[in-house]
C-alpha positions as CSV (number, residue, x, y, z in Angstrom):
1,X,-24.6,-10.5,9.8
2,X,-24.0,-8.3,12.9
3,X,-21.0,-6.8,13.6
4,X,-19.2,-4.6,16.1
5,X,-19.4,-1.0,15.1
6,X,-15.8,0.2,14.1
7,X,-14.0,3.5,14.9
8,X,-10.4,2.4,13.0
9,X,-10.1,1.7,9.2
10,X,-7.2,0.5,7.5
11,X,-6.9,0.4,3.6
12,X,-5.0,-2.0,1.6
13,X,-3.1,0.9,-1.4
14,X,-3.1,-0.6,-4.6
15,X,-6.1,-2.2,-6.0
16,X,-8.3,-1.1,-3.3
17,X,-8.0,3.1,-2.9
18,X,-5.9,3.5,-6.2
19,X,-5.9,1.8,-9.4
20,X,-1.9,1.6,-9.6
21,X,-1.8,-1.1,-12.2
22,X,-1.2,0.9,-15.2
23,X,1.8,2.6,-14.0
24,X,3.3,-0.2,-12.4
25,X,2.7,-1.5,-16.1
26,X,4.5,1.1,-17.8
27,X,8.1,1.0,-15.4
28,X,8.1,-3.0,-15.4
29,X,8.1,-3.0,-19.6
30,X,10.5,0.3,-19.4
31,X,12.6,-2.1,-17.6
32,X,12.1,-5.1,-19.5
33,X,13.0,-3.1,-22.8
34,X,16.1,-2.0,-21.3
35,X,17.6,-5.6,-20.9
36,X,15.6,-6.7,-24.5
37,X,13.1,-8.4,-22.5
38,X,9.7,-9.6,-23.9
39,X,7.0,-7.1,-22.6
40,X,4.3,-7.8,-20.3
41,X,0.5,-7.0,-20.9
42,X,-1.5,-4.9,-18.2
43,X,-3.5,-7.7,-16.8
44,X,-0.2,-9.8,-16.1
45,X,1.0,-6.7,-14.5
46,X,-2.1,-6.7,-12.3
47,X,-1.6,-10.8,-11.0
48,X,2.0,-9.7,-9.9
49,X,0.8,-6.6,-7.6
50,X,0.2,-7.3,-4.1
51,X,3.7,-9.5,-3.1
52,X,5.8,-6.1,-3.2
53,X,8.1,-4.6,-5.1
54,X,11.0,-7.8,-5.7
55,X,8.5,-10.0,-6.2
56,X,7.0,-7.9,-8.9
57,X,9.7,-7.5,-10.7
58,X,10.4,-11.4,-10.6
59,X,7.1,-12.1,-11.8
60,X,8.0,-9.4,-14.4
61,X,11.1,-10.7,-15.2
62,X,10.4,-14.3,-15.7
63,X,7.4,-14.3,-17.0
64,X,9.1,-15.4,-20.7
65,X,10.9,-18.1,-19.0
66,X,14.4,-15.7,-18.1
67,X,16.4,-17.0,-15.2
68,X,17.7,-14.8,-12.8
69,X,19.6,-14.5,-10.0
70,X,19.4,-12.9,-6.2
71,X,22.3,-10.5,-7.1
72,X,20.7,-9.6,-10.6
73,X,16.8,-9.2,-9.0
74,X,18.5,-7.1,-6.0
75,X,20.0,-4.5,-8.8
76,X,16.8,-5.2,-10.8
77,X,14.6,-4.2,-8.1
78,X,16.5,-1.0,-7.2
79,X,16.2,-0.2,-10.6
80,X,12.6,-0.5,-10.9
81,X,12.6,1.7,-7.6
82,X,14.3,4.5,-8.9
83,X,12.3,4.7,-12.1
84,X,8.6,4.4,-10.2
85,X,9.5,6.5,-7.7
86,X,10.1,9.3,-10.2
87,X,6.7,8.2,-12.1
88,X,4.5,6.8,-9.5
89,X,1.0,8.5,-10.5
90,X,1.3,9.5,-14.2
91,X,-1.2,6.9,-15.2
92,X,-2.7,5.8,-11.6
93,X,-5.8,7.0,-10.9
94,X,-8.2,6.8,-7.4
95,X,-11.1,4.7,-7.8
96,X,-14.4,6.3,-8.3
97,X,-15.4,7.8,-5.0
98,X,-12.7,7.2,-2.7
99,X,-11.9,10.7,-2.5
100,X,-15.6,11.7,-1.5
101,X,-16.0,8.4,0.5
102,X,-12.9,9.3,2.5
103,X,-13.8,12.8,3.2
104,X,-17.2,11.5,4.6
105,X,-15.6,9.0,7.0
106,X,-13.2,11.5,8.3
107,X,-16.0,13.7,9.0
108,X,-17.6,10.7,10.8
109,X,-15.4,10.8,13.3
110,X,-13.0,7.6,11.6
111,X,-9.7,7.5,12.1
112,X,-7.8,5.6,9.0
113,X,-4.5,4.5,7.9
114,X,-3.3,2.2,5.1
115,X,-1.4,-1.3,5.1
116,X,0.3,-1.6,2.0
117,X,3.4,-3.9,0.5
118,X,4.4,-1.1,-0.9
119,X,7.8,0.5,-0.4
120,X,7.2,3.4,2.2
121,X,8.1,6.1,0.2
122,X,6.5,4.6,-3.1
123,X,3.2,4.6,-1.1
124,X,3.7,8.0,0.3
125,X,4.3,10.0,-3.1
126,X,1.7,7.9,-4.7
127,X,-0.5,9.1,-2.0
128,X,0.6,12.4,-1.9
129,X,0.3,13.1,-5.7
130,X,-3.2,11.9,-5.7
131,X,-4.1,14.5,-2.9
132,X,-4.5,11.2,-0.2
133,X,-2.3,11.3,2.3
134,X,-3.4,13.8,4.5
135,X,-6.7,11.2,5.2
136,X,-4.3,8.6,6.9
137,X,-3.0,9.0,10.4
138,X,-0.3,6.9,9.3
139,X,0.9,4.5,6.0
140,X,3.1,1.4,6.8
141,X,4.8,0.4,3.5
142,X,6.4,-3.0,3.3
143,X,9.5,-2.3,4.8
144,X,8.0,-0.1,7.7
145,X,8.5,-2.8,9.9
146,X,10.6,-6.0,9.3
147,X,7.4,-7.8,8.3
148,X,4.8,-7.4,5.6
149,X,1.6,-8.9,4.6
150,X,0.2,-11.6,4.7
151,X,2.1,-11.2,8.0
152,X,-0.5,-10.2,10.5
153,X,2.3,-8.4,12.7
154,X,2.5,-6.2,9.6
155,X,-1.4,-5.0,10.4
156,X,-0.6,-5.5,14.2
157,X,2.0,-3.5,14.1
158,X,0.4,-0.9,13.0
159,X,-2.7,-1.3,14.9
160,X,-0.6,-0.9,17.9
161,X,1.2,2.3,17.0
162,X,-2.2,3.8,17.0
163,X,-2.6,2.6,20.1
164,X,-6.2,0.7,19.2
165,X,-6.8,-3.2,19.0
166,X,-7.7,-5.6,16.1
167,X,-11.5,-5.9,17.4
168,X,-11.8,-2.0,17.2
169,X,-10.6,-2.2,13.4
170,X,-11.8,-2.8,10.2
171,X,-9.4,-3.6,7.7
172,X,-10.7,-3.0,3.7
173,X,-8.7,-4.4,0.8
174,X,-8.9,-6.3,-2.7
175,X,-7.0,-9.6,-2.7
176,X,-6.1,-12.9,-0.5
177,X,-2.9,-11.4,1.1
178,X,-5.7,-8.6,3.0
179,X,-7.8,-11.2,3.5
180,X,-5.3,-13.5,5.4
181,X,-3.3,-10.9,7.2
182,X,-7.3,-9.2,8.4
183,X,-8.5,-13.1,9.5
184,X,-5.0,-13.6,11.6
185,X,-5.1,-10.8,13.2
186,X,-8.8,-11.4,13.9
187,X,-9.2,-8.2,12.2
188,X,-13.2,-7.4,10.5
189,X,-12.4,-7.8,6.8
190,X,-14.3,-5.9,4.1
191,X,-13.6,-7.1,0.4
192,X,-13.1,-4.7,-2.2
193,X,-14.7,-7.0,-5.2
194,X,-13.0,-4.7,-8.0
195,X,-9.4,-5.7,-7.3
196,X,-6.6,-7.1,-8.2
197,X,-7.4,-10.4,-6.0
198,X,-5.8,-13.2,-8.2
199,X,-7.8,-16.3,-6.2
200,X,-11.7,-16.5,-7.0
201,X,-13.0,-14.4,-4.6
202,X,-14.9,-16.8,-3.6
203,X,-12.1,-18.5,-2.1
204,X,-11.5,-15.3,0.1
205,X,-12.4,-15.1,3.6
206,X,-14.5,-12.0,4.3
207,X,-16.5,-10.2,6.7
208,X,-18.5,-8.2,4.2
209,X,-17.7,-7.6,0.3
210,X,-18.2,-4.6,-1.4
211,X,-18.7,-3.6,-5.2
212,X,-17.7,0.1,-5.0
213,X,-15.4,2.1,-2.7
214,X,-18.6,4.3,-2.0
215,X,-20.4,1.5,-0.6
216,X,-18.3,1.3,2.6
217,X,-20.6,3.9,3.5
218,X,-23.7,2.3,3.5
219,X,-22.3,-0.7,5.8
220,X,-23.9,-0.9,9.1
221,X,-20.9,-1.5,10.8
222,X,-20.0,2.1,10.2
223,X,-23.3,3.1,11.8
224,X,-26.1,3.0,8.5
């Protein structure tokens, strides 16, 4: 396959650059056990990542068959917030090589940011704790703008406030949500196979699919 070489990368944040899952995990059952809530195990905790923060919770909330209400999710969800916020990389870890990998495409010449559905200032302590942000030009959370993925204005969006178009970009993450919001915005679409994608992935669109973070590097679209 031949594709236009790059000079803009956006990364997806959990499941793709960090491994977030297991502290994610730990909040959502510290909030289940307050309300004497059945616990969830870490794999469900990994098919409810990627729809944001309310919809995790939901998913969370009702996975033992508990019915709740907008009111009840809203004070839920702020909950939830509160306690991550204060524990948002105890557990998490980086993937292996996205540190290294990173640092090599910086020194490429690449400029990157990340689109997450993250809460903006989740995403930025989790970022910041793991000694990431200062690789990303910018990170639009999922209420940076008034839309989020699979939303392609979410990626267009930000696209646009660094001032470079969809065809200059390559957009890298692990699950259907990247996949759609990358193909809408006719964005390239790299596939990180490792994931929380909760589709086969071979029901995902992509460009090109890779196994590690480190292979990014070897891609020909960014010059090997």
């Amino acid at each position: 396959m031949t594709i236009q070489k790059k000079d803009t990368i956006i990364f997806d944040l959990d499941g793709t650059l960090v491994d977030s899952a297991p502290d994610l995990h730990a909040c959502a059952n510290r909030l289940l056990s307050k309300y004497n809530q059945p616990s969830i195990s870490l794999k469900e905790s990994q098919s409810f990542i990627g729809d944001g923060v309310r919809n995790f919770v939901k998913s969370a909330w009702c996975k033992s068959n508990a019915k709740i209400n907008e009111d009840r999710l809203t004070q839920l969800e702020v909950e939830f917030l509160e306690d991550y916020e204060n524990h948002p990389a105890q557990l998490s870890q980086t993937y292996p090589g996205v540190r290294e990998t990173l640092n090599q495409l910086r020194q490429l010449g690449y400029e990157m940011a990340v689109c997450t559905n993250k809460p903006q200032i989740a995403a930025e302590k989790l970022l910041r704790n793991l000694d990431l942000k200062d690789f990303f030009l910018q990170i639009a959370g999922g209420d940076f703008y008034s839309v989020k993925k699979p939303n392609k204005l979410h990626l267009l969006n930000l696209l646009g406030d660094l001032g470079k178009t969809a065809s200059s970009a390559v957009m890298v993450g692990d699950n259907e949500h990247d996949a759609h919001t990358a193909n809408a915005a006719e964005t390239t679409f790299i596939l990180c196979s490792y994931g929380y994608a909760r589709i086969p992935l071979e029901n995902i669109t992509f460009d090109l699919k890779i196994d590690r973070f480190s292979e990014l590097l070897n891609l020909e679209i960014f010059g090997k």
